[in-house]
C-alpha positions in Angstrom: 80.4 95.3 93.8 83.3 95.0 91.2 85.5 97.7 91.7 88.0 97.0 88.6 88.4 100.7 88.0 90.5 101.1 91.3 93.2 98.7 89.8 95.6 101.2 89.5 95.5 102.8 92.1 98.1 101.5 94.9 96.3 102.4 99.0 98.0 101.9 102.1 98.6 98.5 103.4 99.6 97.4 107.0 100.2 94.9 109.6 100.5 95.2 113.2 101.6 93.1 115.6 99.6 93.2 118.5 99.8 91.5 122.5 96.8 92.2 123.7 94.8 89.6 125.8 96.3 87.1 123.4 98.7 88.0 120.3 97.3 88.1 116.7 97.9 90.4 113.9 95.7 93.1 112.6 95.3 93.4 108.5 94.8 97.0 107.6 93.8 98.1 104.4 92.9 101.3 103.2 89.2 101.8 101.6 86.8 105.1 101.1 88.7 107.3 103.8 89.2 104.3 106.8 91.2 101.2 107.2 89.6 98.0 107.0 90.6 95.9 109.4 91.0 92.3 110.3 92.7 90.0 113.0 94.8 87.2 112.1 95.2 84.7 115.4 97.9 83.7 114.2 101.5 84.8 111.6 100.2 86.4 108.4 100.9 83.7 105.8 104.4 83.8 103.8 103.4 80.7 101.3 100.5 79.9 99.6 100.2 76.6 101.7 99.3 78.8 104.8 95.7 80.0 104.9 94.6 82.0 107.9 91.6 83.2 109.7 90.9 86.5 109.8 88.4 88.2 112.0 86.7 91.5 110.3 86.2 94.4 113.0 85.6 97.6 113.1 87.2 100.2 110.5 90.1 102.6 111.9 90.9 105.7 111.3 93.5 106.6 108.3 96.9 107.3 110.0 96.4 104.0 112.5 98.3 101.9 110.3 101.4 104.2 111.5 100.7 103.5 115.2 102.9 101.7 117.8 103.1 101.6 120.8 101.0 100.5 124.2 97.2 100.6 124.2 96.7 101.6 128.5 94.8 99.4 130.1 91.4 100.0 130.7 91.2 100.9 127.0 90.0 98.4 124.1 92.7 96.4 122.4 94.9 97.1 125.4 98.9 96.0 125.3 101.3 96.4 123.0 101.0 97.2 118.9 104.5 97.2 117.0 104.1 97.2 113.4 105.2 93.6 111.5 105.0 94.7 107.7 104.1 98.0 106.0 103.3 99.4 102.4 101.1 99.5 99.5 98.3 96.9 97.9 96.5 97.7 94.3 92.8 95.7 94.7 92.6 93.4 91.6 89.1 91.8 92.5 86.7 92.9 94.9 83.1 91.9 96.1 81.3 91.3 98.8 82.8 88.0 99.5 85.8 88.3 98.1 88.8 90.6 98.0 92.2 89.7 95.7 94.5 92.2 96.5 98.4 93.1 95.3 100.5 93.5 97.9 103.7 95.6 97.8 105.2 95.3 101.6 108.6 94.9 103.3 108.0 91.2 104.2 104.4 90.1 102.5 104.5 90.5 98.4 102.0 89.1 95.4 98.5 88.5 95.5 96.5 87.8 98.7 92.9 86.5 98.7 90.5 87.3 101.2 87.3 85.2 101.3 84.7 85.4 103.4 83.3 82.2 105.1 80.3 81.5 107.4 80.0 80.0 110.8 76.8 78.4 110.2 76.1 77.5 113.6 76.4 81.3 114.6 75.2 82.9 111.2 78.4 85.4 112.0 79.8 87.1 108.4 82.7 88.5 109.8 85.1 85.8 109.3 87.5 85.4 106.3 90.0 83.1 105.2 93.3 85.2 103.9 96.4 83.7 101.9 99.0 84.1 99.1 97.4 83.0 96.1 99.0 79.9 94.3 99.1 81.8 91.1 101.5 84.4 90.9 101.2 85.5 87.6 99.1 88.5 88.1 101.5 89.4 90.1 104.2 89.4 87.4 102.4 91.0 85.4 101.2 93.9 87.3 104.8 94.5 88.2 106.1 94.2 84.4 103.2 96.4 83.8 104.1 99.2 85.6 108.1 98.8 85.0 108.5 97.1 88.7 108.2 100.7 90.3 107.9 100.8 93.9 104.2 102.8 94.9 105.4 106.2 95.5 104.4 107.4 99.0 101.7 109.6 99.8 102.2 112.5 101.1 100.3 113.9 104.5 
């Protein structure tokens, strides 16, 4: 499923930080009313030399991507969750193996690729490879495009 027509549109975008059993980093992005949600094991990736792993799991509820603080123990993903980058994404390309995404945060900017891979010893689908795309120019352009405004925040 191509969902071009979304391009303009700029959803929520997050990244938290998370020590639970062992740190990683959970990808959130907004989609249909939930966050989507993926763990990185290890630092999102700055440069497009860095690709990471990242682990689909379950969808969270809108208003997550806000939380921090310390899951108790007992509970799942217990420790502690502070948030590492925050802001906005516009989807340029999405299917069902692939996402290319804008994003517009406080540390992580330009356009991300998410592609799925397959453990094919396991048959598992939940695993993706995420990094900064080499090619910037989409990028450029969507900023030029819309005068380099900043997403305006959404209000509650």
């Amino acid at each position: 499923m191509n969902r071009q027509n979304k391009k303009e549109t700029w959803l929520i975008y997050a990244i938290q930080k998370h020590l639970a059993s062992r740190l990683h980093y959970d990808l959130r992005l907004e989609e249909n009313g939930v966050l989507k949600s993926w763990a990185l094991p290890k630092e999102p990736p700055t440069s497009s030399f860095d690709k990471r792993l990242a682990v689909q799991v379950e969808d969270h509820p809108l208003g997550y991507e806000d939380f921090e603080g310390t899951i108790p123990e007992g509970e799942y993903g217990a420790g502690r969750v502070e948030i590492w980058d925050r802001g906005f994404y516009r989807p340029l390309h999405q299917d069902q193996n692939l996402r290319e995404i804008l994003i517009h945060g406080k540390k992580l900017r330009g356009v991300y690729t998410l592609v799925r891979i397959k453990d094919r010893k396991k048959g598992k689908e939940n695993l993706w490879l995420f990094f900064k795309n080499k090619n910037q120019e989409k990028a450029r352009w969507q900023y030029e495009k819309n005068s380099l405004r900043q997403p305006a925040k959404k209000s509650q």
